[in-house]
C-alpha positions in Angstrom: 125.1 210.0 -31.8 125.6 208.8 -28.1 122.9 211.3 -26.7 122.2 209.6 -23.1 124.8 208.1 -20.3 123.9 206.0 -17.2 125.9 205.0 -14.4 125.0 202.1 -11.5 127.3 201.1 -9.0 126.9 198.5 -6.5 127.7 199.4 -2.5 131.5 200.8 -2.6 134.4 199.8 -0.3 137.7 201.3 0.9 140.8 199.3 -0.6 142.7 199.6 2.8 139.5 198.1 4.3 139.3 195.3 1.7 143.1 194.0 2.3 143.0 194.4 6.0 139.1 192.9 6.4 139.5 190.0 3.7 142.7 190.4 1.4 145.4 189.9 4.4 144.2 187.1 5.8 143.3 185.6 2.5 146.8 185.6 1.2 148.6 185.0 4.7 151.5 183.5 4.2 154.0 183.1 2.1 152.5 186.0 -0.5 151.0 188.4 1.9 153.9 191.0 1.3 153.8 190.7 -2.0 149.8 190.8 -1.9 150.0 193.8 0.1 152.7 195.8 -1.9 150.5 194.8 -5.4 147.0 196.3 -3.8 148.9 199.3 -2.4 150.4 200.1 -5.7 147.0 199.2 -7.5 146.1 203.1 -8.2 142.5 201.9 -6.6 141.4 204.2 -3.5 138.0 202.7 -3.6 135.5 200.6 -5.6 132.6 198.2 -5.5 131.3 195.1 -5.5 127.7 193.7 -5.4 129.5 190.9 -3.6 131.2 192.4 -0.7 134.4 189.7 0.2 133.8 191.9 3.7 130.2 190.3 3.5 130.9 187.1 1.9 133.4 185.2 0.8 133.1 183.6 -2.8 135.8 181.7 -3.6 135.0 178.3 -2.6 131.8 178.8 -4.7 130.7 176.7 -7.6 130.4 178.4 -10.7 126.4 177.4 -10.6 126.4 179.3 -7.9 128.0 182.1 -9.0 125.9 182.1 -12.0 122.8 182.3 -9.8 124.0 185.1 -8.1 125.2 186.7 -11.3 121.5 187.0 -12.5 120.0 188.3 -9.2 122.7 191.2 -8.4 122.7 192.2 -12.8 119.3 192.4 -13.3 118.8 195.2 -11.4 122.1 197.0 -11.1 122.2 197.0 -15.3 118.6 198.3 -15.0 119.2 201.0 -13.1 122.0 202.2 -15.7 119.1 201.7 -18.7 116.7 204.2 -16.7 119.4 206.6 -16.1 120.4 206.5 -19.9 117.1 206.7 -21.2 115.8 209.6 -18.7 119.4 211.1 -19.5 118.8 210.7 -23.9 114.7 211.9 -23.2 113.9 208.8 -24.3 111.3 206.1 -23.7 112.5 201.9 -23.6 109.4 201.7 -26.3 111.4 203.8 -28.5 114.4 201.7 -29.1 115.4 199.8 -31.8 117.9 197.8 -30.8 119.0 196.5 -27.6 122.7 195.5 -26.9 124.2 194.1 -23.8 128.0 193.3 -22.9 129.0 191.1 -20.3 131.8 188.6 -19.8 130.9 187.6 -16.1 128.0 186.0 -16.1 125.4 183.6 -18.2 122.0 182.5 -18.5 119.3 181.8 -20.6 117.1 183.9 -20.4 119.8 186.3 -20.3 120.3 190.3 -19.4 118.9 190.9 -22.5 115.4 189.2 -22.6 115.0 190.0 -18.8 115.6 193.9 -19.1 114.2 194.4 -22.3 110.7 192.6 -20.4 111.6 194.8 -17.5 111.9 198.3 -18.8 108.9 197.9 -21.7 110.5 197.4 -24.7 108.9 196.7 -27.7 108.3 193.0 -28.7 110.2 193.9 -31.6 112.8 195.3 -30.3 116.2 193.7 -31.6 118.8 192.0 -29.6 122.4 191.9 -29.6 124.5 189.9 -26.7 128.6 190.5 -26.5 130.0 188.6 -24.2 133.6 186.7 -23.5 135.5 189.8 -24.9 136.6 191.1 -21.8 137.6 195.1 -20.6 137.3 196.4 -24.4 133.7 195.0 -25.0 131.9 198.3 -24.6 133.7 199.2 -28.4 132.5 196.4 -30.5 129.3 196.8 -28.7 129.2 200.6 -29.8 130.3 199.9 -32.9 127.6 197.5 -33.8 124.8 200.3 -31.7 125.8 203.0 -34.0 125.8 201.4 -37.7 122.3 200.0 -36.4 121.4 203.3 -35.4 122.6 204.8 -38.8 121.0 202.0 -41.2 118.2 201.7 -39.3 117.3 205.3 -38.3 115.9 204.3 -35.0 117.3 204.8 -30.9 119.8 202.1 -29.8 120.8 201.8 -26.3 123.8 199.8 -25.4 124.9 198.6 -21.8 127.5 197.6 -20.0 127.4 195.0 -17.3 130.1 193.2 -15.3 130.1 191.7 -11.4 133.9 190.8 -11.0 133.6 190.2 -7.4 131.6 186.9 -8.6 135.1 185.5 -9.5 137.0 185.9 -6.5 139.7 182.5 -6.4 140.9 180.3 -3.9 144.4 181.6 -2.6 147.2 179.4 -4.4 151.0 179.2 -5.2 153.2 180.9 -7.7 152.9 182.9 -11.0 149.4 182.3 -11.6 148.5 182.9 -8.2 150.5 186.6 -8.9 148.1 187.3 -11.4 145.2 186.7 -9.5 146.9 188.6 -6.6 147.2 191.7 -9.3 142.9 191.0 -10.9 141.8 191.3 -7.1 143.7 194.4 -6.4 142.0 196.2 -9.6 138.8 194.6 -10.3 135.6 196.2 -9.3 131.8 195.4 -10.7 129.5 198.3 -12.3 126.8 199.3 -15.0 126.9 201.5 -17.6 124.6 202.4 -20.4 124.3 204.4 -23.4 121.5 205.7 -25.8 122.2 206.5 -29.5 120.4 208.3 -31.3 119.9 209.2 -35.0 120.8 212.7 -36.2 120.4 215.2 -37.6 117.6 216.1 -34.8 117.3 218.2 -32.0 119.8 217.9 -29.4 123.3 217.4 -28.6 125.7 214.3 -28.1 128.7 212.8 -28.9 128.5 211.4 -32.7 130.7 208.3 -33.2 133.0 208.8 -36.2 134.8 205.4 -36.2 135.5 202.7 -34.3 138.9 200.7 -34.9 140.6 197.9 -33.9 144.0 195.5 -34.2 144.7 192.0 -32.3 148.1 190.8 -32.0 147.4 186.7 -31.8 150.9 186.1 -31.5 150.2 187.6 -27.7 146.9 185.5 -27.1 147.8 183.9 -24.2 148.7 187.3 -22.1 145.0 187.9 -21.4 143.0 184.9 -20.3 139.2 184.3 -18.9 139.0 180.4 -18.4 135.7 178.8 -16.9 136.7 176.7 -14.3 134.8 174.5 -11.3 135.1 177.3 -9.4 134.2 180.5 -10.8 135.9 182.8 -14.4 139.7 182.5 -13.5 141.6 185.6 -15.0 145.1 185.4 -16.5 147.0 188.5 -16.8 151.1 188.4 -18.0 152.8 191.0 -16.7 153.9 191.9 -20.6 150.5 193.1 -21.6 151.7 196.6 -21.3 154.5 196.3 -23.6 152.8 194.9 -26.4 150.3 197.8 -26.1 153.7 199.7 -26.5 154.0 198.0 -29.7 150.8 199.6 -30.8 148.5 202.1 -29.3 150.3 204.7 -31.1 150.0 203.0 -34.5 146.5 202.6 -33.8 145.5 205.6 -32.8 147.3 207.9 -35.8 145.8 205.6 -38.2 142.5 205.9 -37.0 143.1 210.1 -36.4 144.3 210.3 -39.9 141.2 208.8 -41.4 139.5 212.0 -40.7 142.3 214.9 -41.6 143.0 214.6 -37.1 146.5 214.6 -35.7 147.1 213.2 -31.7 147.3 217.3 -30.8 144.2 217.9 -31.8 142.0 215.7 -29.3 141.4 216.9 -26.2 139.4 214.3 -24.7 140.8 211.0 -24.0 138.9 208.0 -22.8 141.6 205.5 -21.7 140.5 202.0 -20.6 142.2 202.3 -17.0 143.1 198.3 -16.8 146.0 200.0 -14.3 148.3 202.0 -13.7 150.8 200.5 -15.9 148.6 200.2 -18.7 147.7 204.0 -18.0 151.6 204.9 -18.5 152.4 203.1 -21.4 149.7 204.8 -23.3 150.9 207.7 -22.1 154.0 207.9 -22.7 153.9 206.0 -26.7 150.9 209.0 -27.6 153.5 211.8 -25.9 150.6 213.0 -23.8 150.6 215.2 -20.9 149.1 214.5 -17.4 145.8 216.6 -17.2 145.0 213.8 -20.7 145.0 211.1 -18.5 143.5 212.5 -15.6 139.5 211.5 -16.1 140.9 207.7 -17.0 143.2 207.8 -13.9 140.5 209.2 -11.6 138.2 206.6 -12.5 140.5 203.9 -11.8 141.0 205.5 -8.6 137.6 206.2 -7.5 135.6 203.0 -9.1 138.5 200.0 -10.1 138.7 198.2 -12.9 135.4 197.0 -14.2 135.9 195.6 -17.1 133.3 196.2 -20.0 131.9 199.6 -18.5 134.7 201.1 -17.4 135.7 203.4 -20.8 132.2 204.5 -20.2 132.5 206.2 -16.6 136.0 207.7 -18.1 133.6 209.2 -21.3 131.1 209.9 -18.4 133.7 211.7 -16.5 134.7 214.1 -19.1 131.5 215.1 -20.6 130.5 216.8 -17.2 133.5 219.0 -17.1 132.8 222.5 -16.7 134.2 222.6 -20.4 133.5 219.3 -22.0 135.8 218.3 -25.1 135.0 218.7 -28.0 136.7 215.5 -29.5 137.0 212.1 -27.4 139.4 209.4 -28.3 138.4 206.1 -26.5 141.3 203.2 -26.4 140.5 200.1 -24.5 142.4 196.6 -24.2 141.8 192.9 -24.0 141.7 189.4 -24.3 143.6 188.3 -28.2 145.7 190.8 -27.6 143.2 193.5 -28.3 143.1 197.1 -28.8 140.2 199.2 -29.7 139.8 202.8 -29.9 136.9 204.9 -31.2 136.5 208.5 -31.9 133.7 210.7 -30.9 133.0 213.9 -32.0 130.5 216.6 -29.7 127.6 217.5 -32.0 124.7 220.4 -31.4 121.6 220.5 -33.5 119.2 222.9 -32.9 115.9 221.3 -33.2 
């Protein structure tokens, strides 16, 4: 049962300041309209970056380089989100059992994992479990593999979320690849986000996870890309990714309601991976859902970006401190293979 959140968010930025500060003059030329009409129609107001390109501009960096700055901006930011979570579940870092960290945008040995888990007092027998290289849907395998530990186990997990896009900014270039990067700079934002499970029945309330699903169409595996080049994680993005999750969120989703007796009607909580707004309108339009659904996942896009791994998080976040939280969450998020995963949560009070 998911019975502590966290949030950490590097130093936030207005989109209109980041094209006319950094984004105009990096794509003058030939692509500036089209640069300019892609960030305007991004659905991003704001977001963040523990890399300001108004501070400092990354894309002639090596990826060594990167790298070293991954670890210094990480450590902390994905710390913070651990305290919150913890001090949000009631829960001490001595307590946990296992400790699970996603991250596609930066590596090192020692990694997020060792350093954090030294950092906040874990046990020295605390477990460790690193996802990384699977991209905006991460957070799901990652809770997937927190919760069956959690239920085996019967001890505390706590699962986080750490991603610093800004590391990957690229050189400006020419044609269709370029577009694509044009489009992952308008949208992509860095953050942290953690969760605590916890094993029930006990005292307390949370979200308990009731499944978490998945289905990859490889015949779409080059739609979504993360290469590692000279100069940073490049990002490939084909326009078509929304119409193959056309082809099947729906599926998806009614398979993995009907599992437990649910129909689409009856969920009033929806955690949609904002990857933007197109993404955002495909899935709602193929699960017939209304506007006020979509509004937490479409907020969060427009207050915070794209950030990848912890992004499904702030839109679970988001809806649990509603004046009225739901009662039922169904969390979808896409990715690299073509991926889709979804996950259903359920709200759960025991008194203790």
């Amino acid at each position: 049962m998911i019975t502590g959140l966290g949030v950490a968010l590097p130093p936030s930025a207005v989109q209109d300041d980041l094209w006319e500060g950094f984004f105009a003059q990096h794509y003058a030329g030939g692509r500036s309209g089209l640069a300019r009409r892609i960030f305007a129609n991004s659905g991003v107001i704001t977001r963040q970056a523990a890399v300001s390109p108004l501070l400092e501009d990354v894309s002639g960096w090596s990826t060594e380089r990167r790298m070293r700055r991954y670890q210094d901006e990480a450590v902390p930011l994905g710390r913070a989100a651990a305290e919150r979570a913890l001090a949000d579940a009631g829960r001490a870092a001595s307590d946990l059992g296992l400790f699970a960290v996603c991250s596609c945008t930066g590596y090192a040995t020692p990694g997020l994992d060792i350093l954090l888990a030294r950092d906040l007092g874990m046990s020295p027998n605390v477990q460790r479990l690193f996802v990384g290289h699977m991209g905006c849907y991460a957070a799901l395998p990652g809770l997937g593999a927190v919760s069956d530990f959690v239920v085996a186990r019967g001890r505390p997990a706590l699962l986080l979320c750490t991603e610093l896009t800004s590391l990957h900014m690229q050189p400006a270039g020419t044609g269709a690849a370029d577009v694509q990067q044009i489009v992952s700079h308008a949208l992509f934002s860095d953050a942290a986000a953690a969760a605590v499970l916890t094993p029930g029945p006990g005292p307390g309330a949370g979200y308990a996870v009731r499944e978490v699903a998945a289905v990859t169409d490889t015949t779409t595996a080059g739609h979504m890309t993360w290469e590692v080049t000279d100069l940073g994680f490049r990002m490939g993005l084909s326009p078509e990714v929304p119409a193959v999750l056309s082809v099947h969120v729906r599926r998806l989703v009614e398979d993995l309601l009907g599992r437990h007796g649910l129909t689409i009607g009856e969920v009033d909580g929806w955690a949609v991976h904002p990857g933007g707004p197109k993404i955002l309108d495909v899935v709602q339009e193929h699960l017939g859902l209304d506007d006020e659904a979509l509004a937490a996942s479409r907020g969060v896009l427009s207050a915070y970006g794209n950030c990848s791994s912890p992004t499904v998080l702030l839109v679970v976040d988001a809806l649990r401190r509603r004046p009225q939280p739901p009662r039922r969450i169904v969390m979808l998020a896409f990715g690299p293979g073509l991926t889709l995963y979804g996950a259903l949560l359920e709200f759960s009070t025991v008194a203790a």
